[in-house]
N, C-alpha and C positions, 0 to 999 in steps of 0.2 A: 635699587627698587625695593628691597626688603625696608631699608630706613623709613622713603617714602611711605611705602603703605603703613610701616608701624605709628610713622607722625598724621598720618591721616584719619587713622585708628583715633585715635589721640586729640583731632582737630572739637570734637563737642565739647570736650570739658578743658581745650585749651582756648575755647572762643564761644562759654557756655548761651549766650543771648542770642547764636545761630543755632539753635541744638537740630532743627530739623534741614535745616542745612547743613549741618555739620554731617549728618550719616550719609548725606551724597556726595562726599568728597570722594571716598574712596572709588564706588560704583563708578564717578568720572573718570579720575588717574585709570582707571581698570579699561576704559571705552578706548581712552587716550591711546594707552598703552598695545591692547590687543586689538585694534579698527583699525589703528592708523589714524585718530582723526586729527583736522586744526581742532584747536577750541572751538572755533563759532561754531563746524559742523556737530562737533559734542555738544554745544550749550543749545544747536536747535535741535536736538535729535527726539522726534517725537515716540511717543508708549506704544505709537502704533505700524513703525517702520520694525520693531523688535518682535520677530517670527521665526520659528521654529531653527533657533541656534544661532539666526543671519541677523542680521542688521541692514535695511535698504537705507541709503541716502544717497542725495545728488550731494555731490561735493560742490565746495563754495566757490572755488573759481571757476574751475568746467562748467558744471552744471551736470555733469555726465553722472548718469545714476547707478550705482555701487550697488553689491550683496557681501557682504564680508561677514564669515562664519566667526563666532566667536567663544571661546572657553564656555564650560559650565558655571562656571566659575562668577564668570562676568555676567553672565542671566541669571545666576542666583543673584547676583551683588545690585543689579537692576531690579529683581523680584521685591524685594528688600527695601525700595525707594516706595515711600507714602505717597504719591502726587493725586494730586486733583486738579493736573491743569495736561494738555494735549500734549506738555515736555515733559521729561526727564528730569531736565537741568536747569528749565526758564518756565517762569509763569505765565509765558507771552504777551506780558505789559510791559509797555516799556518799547526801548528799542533792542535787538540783539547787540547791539555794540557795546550797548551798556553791561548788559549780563557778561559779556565776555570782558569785559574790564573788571568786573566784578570778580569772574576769575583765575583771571591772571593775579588779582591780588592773593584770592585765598591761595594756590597754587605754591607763591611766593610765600605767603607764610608756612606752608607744608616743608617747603622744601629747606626754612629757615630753622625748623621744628626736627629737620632729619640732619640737620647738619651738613647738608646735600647745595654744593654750587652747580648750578644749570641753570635750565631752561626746561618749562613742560613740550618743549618742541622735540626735547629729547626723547620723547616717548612713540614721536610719529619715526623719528631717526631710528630706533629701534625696531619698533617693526619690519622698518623697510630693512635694516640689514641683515636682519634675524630671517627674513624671506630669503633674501638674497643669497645668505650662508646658507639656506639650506635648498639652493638650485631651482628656487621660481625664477622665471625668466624676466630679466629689467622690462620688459613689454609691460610682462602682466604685473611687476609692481607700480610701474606709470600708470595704469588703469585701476589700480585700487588706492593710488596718493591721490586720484584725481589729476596726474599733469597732462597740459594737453597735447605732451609728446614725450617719446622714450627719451629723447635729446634732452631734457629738464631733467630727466629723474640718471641720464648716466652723467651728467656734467658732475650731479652729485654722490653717487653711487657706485663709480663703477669697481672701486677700488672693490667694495665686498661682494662681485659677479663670483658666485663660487666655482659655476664654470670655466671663466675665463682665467680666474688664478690656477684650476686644474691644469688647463692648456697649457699654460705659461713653467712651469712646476714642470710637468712630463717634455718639454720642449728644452727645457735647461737638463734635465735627466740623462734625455737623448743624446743630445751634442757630449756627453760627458763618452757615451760606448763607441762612439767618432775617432777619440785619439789614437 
């Protein structure tokens, strides 16, 4: 993460004919990062879902509408974005597919800049296990990835349940005062 944010840092004057695109690199990887979002829902995320610490959006597949508190951090790094259009991230011309292809390339170059092999999905992956390590329940992380069942989100997950590695961990414990 540290690379990532220092080459995004870094993205104006390595791609200077974007420069006011270039200072929303970071604020995105940041959204990315601490929301949990897909891209599409970062690249529609409007100036005016951003209230007091939260973040509202309906997520792209469900449609199920979200509040996800976010860092200081991350609303200073949004405070920080010049826009004069109802997004964030897109000017709402255009189609969203496009902006989100759009990027997925900057992204790619970021991540090309940090020396970093991935995927920006890795950043929704983080979240979710960063919650999960620290004992949110797989429910309520289904309900903030937007899936539209806990079944999607432990097919993927469940290994970082920090509860159920507890369980598992004091259950191997036990059998040990048995012999």
């Amino acid at each position: 993460m540290e690379k990532i944010l220092w080459a995004a840092d870094q993205y104006p004057e390595l791609y200077p004919m974007s420069s006011d695109y270039g200072k929303k690199v970071k604020p995105f990887i940041l959204v990315l990062r601490y929301a949990g979002f897909r891209i599409r829902d970062c690249v529609c995320l409007k100036t005016s879902d951003v209230k007091d610490g939260k973040i509202f959006i309906y997520t792209q597949k469900t449609g199920s509408p979200v509040w996800v508190p976010i860092p200081k951090t991350v609303i200073q790094a949004l405070d920080s974005i010049k826009t004069f259009s109802t997004y964030f991230f897109w000017s709402g011309n255009g189609l969203p597919k496009s902006a989100v292809a759009d990027w997925q390339r900057t992204l790619a170059r970021v991540f090309k800049a940090a020396g970093v092999v991935g995927h920006p999905h890795r950043f929704r992956h983080t979240f979710a296990t960063t919650l999960l390590h620290n004992g949110v329940s797989i429910e309520n992380v289904a309900v903030l990835l937007g899936h539209a069942s806990s079944a999607v989100t432990s097919k993927h997950y469940d290994h970082s349940v920090k509860a159920r590695q507890d369980e598992l961990e004091a259950a191997v414990m036990k059998s040990w005062s048995e012999e």
